[in-house]
C-alpha positions in Angstrom: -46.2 14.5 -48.2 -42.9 14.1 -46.4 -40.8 17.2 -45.0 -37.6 17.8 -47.0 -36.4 20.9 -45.6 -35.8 23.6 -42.7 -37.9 25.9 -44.7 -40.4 23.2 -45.4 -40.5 21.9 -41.7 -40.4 25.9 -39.9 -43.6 26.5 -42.3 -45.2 23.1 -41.2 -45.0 24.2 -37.6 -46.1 27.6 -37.7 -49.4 26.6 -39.9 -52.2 27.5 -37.6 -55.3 24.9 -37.4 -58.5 27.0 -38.2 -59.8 26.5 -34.6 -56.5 28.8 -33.7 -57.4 31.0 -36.0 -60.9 31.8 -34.5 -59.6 31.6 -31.3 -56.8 33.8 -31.8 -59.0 37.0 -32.3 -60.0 37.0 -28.2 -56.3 37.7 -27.3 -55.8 41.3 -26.7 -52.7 43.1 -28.4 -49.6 42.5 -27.5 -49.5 39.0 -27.0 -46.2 38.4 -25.0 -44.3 35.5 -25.0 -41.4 34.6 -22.4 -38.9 32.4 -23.3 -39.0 32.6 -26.9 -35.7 31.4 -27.3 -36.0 28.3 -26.5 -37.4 25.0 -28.9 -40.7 26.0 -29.1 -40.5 29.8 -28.5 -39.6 30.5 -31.8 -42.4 28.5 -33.8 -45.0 29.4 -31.2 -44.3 32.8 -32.2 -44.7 32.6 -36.0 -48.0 30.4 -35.4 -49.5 33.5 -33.5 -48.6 35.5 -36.4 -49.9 33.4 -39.3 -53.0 32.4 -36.9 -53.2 36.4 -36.3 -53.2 36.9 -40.4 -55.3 34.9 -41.2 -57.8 35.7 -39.0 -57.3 39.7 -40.0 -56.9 40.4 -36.4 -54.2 43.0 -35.6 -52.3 41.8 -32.5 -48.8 42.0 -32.2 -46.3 39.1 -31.2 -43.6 40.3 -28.6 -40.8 37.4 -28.4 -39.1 37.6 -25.1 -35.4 36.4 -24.8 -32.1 36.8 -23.9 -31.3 36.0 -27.6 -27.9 34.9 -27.1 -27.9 33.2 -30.9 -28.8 36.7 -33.0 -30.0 33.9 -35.8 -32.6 33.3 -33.9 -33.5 36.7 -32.8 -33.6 37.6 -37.0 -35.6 34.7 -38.1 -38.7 35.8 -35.9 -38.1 39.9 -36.7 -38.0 38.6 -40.5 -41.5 36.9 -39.9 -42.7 40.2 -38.3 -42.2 39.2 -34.4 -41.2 41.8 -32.2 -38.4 40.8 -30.1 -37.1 42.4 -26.6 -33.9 40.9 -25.3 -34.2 41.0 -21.3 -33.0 38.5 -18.5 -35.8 37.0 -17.1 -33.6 36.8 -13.4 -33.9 40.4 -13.7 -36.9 42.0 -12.4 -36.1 46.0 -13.4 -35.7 44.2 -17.1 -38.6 42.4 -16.6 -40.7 45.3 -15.1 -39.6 47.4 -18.8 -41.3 44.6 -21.1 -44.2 45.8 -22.7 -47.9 45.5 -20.8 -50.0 42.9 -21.8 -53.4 41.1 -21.1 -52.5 37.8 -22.4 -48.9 35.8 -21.6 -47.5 32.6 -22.8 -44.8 32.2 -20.2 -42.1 29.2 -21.8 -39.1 29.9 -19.2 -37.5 26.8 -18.1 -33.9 24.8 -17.6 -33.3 20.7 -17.7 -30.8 19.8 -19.4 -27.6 21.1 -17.2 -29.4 20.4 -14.1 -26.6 17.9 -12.8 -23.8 20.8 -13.4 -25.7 23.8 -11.7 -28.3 22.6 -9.9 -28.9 26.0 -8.4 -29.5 27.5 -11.8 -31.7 25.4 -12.8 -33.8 26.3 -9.3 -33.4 29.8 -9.8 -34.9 30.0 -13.4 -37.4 27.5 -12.7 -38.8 29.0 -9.6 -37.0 32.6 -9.7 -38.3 33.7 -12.8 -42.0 32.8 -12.9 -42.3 34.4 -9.3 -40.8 37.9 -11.3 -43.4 37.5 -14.4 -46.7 36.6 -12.9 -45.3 39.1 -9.9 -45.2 41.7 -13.3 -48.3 41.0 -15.4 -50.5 40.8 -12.1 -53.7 39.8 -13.5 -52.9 39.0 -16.8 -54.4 35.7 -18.5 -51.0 33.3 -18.3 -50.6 30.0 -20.0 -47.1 29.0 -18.3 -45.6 25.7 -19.1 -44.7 23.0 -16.8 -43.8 19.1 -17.9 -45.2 15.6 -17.0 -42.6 15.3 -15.1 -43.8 16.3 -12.0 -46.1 13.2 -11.9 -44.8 9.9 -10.5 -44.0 6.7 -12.3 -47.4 5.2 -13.3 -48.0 1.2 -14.0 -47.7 1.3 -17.6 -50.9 -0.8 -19.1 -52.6 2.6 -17.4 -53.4 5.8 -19.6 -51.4 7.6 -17.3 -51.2 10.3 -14.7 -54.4 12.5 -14.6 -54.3 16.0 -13.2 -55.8 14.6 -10.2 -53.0 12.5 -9.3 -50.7 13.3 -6.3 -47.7 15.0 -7.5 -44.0 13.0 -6.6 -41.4 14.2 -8.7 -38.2 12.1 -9.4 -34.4 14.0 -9.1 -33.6 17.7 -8.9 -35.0 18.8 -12.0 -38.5 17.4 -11.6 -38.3 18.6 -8.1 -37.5 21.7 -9.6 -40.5 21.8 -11.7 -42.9 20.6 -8.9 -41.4 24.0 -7.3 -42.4 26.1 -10.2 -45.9 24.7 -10.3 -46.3 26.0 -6.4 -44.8 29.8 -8.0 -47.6 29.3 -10.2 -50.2 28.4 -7.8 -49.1 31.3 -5.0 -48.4 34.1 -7.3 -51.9 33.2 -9.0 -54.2 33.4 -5.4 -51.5 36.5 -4.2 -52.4 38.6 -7.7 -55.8 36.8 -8.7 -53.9 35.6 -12.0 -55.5 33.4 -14.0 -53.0 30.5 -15.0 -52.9 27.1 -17.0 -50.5 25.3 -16.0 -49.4 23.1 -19.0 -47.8 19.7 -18.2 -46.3 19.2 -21.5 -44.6 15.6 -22.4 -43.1 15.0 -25.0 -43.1 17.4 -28.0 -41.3 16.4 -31.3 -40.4 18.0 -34.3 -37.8 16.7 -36.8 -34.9 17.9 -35.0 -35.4 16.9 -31.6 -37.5 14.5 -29.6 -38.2 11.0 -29.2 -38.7 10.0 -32.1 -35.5 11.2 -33.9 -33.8 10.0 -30.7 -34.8 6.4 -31.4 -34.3 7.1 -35.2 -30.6 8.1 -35.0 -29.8 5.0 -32.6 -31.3 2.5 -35.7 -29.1 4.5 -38.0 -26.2 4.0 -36.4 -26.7 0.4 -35.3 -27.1 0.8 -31.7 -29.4 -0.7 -29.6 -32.5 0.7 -28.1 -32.9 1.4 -24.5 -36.6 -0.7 -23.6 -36.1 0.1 -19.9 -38.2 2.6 -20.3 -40.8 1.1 -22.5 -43.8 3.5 -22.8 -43.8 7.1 -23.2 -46.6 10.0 -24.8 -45.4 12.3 -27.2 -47.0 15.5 -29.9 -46.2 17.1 -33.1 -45.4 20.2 -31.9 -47.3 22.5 -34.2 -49.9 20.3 -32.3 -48.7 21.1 -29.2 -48.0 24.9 -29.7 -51.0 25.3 -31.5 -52.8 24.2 -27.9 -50.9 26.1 -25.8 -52.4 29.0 -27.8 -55.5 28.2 -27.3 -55.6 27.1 -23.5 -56.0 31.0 -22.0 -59.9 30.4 -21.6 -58.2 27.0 -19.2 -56.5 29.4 -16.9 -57.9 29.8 -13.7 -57.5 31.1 -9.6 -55.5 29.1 -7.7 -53.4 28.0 -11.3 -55.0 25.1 -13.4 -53.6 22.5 -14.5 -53.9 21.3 -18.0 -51.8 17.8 -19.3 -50.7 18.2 -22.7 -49.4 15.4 -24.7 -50.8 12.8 -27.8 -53.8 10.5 -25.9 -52.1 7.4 -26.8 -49.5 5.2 -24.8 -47.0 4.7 -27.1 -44.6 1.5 -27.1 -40.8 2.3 -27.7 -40.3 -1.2 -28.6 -43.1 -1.0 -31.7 -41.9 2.9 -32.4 -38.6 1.5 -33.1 -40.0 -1.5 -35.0 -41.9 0.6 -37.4 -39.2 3.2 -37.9 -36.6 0.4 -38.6 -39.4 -1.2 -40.9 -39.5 2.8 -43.1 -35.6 3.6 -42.9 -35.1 -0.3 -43.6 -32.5 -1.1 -41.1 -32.3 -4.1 -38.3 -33.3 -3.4 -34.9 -31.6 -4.3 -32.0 -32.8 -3.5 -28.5 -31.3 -3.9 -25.0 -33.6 -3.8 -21.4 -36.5 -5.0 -21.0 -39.8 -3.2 -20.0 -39.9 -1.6 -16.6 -43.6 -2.2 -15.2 -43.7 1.4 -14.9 -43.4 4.8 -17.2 -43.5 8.9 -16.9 -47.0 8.6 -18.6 -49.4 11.9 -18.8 -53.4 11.3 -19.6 -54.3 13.8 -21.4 -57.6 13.0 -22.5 -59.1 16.0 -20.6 -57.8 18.7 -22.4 -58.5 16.6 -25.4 -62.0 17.0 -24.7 -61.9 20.5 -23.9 -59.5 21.4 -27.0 -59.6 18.3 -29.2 -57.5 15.5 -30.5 -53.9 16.2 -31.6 -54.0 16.7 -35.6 -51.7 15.1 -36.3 -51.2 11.2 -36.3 -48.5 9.2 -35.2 -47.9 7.4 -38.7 -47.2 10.9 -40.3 -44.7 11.5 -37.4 -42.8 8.2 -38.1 -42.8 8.8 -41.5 -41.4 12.4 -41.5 -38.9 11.0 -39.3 -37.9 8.2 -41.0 -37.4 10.1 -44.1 -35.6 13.0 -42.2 -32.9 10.8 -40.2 -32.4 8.8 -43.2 -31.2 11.8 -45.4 -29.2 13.3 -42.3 -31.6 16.6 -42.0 -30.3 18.9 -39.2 -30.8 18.2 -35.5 -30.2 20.4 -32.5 -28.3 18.3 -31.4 -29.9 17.7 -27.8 -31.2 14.1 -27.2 -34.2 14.5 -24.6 -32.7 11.8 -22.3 -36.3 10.0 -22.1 -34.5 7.0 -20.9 -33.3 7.9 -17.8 -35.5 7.1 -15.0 -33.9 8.3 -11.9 -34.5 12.0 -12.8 -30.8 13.4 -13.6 -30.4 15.6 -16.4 
């Protein structure tokens, strides 16, 4: 069944798999999410809702953001989220948000990184050092990115969590800087922490997919530099996040989170060229090396994705093709020399 809709896609990504809705009823009222603004905030919210509904547990959702678009803010109060605005950079604010036992901490800046590279620092290293510093022994599943890993040969699966960390360019340095926050603050408080090195989530308005989409429908050529990539349905992805608190550990732990398959850009464009029926054209050639995550671990511990990449391709195919709305923030998964 293909996705015509905002309304259609928002209740696609907030439909809770049934393993979230037996796991939801272990996390303690309020649940408290930070950074709920952001791309995933907002559907990571709802699915803790409808996983919470379904499973007749009573916990309560508290979506934590600056909320500078008030659209946003009404479309999770509207699916019965409770939202507090507050600036994370400010730790009195901070230190007013509600207790909790259980945190899904999404607070993070790339794109920009170029412009204000000490912003970027600040929020990505700044902020996590206020939270875990205010919910001292909570359970926190904090999100990090892939991105903290190296270049890997691409005919590998990827970068495990066991492989030496070697960020590329401010931003991924940035990152690597959070990840030590989360490792410090967790051993200073005894905080238990997943550390979720997420790459690449995609709905039907952003992501790789509909990046590569939009260059066929508009005749350009696709970038193959940067030949391989991973990527996840975000209701996937979210849906994991969710369920990663029993993950969290002392020092922090880190989980990779992506689909378990290296994925070629050059066939990903084929195919979705093949469903919108338009030509191809392509420019590069393969770099012997990618930003490639393995997450077959928490795969193991959590299970496959659900959903497959054929689905993906067609939604998107159908989506770009009838000029369904975008956020209008191309994830740059091209660039290889980490500048955002």
């Amino acid at each position: 069944m293909l996705i015509h809709t905002e309304t259609e896609l928002d209740a696609e990504l907030t439909r809770p798999s049934p393993a979230l809705v037996q796991s939801i009823t272990t996390i303690a009222s309020p649940l408290v999410v930070l950074g709920a603004g952001g791309k995933m905030g907002p559907t990571i919210c709802v699915l803790a809702r409808r996983a919470a509904e379904a499973a007749g547990h009573p916990l309560e959702v508290v979506a934590v953001s600056r909320f500078s678009d008030e659209a946003s803010r009404r479309w999770l109060e509207d699916r019965g989220v409770r939202t507090e605005a507050c600036d994370v950079l400010d730790r009195d604010a901070v230190g007013r948000l509600p207790d909790a036992v259980h945190v899904v901490y999404l607070v993070g800046m790339k794109f920009g990184t170029k412009q204000n590279p000490a912003l970027t620092w600040a929020i990505n290293t700044l902020a996590p050092a206020i939270a875990i510093e205010r919910y001292a022994g909570a359970k926190i599943v904090a999100l990090s990115t892939g991105n903290v890993y190296p270049f890997v040969d691409a005919s590998s699966a990827g970068a495990t969590e066991d492989t030496p960390l070697a960020p590329v360019g401010e931003y991924a340095g940035a990152c690597l800087g959070r990840e030590r926050i989360y490792q410090y603050a967790s051993t200073r408080w005894q905080t238990p922490i997943a550390s979720v090195r997420l790459n690449y989530a995609v709905e039907l308005r952003y992501g790789v997919l509909v990046d590569i989409a939009r260059r066929i429908l508009a005749g350009e050529a696709v970038d193959l530099t940067t030949g391989y990539l991973n990527c996840i349905w975000q209701r996937d992805a979210n849906d994991m996040i969710l369920r990663s608190f029993p993950l969290a550990g002392v020092p922090a732990v880190p989980v990779n989170l992506t689909g378990t398959r290296t994925l070629s850009v050059r066939a990903l464009a084929t195919r979705l060229g093949e469903r919108m029926m338009r030509d191809v054209t392509f420019t590069g050639v393969e770099a012997p090396t990618a930003l490639l995550n393995d997450a077959r671990n928490t795969a193991a511990l959590l299970g496959e994705p659900e959903t497959d990449l054929e689905t993906m391709l067609a939604w998107t195919a159908n989506w770009v093709m009838a000029g369904g709305a975008t956020l209008g923030k191309p994830t740059h998964f091209q660039v290889r020399d980490g500048g955002y």
